[in-house]
C-alpha positions as CSV (number, residue, x, y, z in Angstrom):
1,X,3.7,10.4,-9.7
2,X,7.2,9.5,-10.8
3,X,8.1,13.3,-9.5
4,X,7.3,12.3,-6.3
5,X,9.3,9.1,-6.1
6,X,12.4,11.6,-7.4
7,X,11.7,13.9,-4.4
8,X,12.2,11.4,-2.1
9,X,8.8,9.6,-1.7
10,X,9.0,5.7,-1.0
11,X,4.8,5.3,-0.1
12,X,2.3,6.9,-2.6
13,X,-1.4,6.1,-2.0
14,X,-3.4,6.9,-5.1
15,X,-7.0,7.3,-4.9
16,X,-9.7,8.4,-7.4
17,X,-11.3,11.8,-7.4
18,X,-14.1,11.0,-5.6
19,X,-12.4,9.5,-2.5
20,X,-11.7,13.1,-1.6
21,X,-15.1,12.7,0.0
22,X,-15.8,9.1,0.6
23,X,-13.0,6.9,1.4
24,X,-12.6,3.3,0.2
25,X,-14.1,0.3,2.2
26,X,-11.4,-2.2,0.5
27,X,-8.0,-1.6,0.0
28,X,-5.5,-4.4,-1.7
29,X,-1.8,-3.5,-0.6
30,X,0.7,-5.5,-2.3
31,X,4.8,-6.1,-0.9
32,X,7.2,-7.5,-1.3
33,X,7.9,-11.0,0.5
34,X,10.2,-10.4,3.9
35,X,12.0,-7.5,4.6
36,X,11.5,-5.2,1.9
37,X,8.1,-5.5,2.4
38,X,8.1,-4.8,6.3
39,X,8.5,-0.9,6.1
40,X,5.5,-1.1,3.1
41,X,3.4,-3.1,5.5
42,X,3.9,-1.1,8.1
43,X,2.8,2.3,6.5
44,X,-0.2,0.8,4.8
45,X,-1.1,-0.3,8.8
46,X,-0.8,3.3,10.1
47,X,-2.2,5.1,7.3
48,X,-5.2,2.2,7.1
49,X,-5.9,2.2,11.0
50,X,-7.5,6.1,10.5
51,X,-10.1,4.8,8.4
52,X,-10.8,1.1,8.9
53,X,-11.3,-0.5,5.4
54,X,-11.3,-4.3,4.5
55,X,-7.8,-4.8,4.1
56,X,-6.4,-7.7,1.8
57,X,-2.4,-7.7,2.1
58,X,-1.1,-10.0,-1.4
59,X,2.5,-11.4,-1.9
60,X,3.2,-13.0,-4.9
61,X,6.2,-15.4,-4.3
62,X,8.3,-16.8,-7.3
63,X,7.2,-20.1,-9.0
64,X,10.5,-21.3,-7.7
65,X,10.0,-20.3,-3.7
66,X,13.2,-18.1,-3.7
């Protein structure tokens, strides 16, 4: 995977084997808080919309609130 990321990827969805013929019905996509997370968010949405899972979106903020 880290090839990818050195080609240029910035959105890698990694799915098992078997997805290859049955997709998931849950996906978990986890960004970043604000802007940085925007462009994430936004991919997950248009890559997600195809297939219509249960979608959870997680943020995990600091302890702090920064």
């Amino acid at each position: 995977m880290a090839e990818l990321f050195e080609r240029g990827a910035r959105c890698v969805l990694c799915l098992p084997r078997a997805a290859a013929t049955k997709l998931p019905e849950r996906v978990l996509v986890s960004v970043a808080v604000g802007e940085p997370g925007k462009n994430d968010l936004a991919f997950a949405a248009r890559l997600l919309r195809h297939w219509k899972p249960r979608v959870t979106v997680l943020t995990v903020l600091p302890a702090d609130g920064a």
